[in-house]
Kinemage of the C-alpha trace (Angstrom):
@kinemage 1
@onewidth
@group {chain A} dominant
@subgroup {mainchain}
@vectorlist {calphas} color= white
{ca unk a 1} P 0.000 0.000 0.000
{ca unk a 2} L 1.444 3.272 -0.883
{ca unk a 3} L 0.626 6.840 1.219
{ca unk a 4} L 1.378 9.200 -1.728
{ca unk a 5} L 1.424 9.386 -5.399
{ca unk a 6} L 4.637 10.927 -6.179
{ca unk a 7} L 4.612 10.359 -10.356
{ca unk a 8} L 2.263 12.195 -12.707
{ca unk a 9} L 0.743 10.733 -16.166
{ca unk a 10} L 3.584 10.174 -18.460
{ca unk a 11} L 6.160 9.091 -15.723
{ca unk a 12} L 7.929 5.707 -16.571
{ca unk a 13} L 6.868 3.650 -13.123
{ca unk a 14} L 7.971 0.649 -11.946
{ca unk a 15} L 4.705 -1.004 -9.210
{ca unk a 16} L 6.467 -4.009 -7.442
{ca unk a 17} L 3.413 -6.110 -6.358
{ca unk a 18} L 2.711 -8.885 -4.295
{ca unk a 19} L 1.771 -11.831 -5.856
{ca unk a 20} L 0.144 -14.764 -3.454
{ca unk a 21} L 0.670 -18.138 -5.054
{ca unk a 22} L -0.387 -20.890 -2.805
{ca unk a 23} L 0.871 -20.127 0.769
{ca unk a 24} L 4.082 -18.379 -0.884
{ca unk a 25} L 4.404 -14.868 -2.003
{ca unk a 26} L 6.476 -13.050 -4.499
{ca unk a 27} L 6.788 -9.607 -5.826
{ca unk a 28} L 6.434 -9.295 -9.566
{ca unk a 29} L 6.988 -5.758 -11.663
{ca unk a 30} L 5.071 -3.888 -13.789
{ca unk a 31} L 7.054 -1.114 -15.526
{ca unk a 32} L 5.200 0.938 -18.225
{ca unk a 33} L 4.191 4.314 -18.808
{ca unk a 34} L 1.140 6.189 -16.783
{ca unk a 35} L -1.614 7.072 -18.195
{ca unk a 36} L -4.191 8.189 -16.090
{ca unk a 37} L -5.089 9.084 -12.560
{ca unk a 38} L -8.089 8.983 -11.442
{ca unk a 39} L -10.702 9.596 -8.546
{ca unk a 40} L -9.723 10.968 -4.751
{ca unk a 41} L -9.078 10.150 -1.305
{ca unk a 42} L -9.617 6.183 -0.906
{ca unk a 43} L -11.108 6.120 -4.619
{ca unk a 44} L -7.806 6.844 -6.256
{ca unk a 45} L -6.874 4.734 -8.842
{ca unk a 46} L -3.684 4.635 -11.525
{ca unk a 47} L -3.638 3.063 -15.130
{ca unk a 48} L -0.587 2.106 -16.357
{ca unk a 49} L 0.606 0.749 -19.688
{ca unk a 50} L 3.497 -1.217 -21.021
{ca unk a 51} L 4.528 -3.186 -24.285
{ca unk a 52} L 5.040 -6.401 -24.415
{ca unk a 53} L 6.395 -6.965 -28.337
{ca unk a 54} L 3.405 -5.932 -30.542
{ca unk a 55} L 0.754 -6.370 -27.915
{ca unk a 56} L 0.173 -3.595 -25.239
{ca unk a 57} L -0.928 -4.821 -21.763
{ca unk a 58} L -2.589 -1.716 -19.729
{ca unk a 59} L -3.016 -2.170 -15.533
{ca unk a 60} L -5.274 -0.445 -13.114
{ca unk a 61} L -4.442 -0.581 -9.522
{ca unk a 62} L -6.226 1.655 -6.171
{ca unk a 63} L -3.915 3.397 -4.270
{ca unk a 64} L -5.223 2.323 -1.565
{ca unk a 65} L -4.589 -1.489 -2.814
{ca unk a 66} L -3.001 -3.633 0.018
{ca unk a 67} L -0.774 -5.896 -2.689
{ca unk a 68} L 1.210 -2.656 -3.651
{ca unk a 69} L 4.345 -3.033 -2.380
{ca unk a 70} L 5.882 0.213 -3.868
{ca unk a 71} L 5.724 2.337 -6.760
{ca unk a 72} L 9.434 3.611 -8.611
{ca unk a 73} L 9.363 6.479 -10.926
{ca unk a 74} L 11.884 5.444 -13.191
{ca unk a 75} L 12.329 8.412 -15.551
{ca unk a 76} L 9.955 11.700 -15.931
{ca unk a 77} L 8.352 12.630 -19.410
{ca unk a 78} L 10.458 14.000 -21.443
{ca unk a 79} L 7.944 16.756 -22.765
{ca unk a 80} L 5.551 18.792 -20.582
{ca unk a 81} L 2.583 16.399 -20.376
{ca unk a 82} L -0.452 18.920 -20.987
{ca unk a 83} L -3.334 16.491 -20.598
{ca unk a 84} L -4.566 14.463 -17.384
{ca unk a 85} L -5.150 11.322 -19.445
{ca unk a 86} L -3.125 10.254 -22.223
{ca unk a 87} L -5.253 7.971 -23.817
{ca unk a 88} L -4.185 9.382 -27.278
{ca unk a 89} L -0.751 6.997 -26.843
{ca unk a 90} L -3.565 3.662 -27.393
{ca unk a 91} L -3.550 4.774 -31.052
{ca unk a 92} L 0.088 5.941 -31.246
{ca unk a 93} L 2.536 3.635 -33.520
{ca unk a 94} L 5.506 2.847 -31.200
């Protein structure tokens, strides 16, 4: 579970989270781009997307969500991000 959101949409994040597979646990990463925030207080939510080859894999996860074990921001946008959600990069050719 993480207290504060400290990455905006398009931040490169890594979310380490806990995966419970039989009575072990592991932490598995997610690293892809953010695309939205949404909602406040205990409603807060993230979306975040990554590439895997051709096929895009998108994520949403609460804040609040108990199998978060941290959030990285790897690397800040490189351009001034001027829109909340960047839903526009779904149709971008990368």
């Amino acid at each position: 579970m993480i207290s504060q959101i400290n990455f905006v949409p398009g931040d490169l994040v890594r979310v380490h989270q806990k995966i419970k597979e039989g009575d072990k646990t592991r932490i598995q990463v997610f690293q892809g781009t953010v695309l939205a925030i949404k909602g406040r207080g205990e409603n807060k939510s993230f979306t975040v997307r990554k590439l895997v080859g051709p096929i895009a894999v998108e994520r949403i996860w609460p804040v609040a969500s108990p199998n978060i074990e941290r959030v990285e921001v790897k690397a800040h946008s490189k351009k001034k991000v001027r829109r909340a959600k960047l839903y526009y990069l779904r149709n971008k050719k990368n």
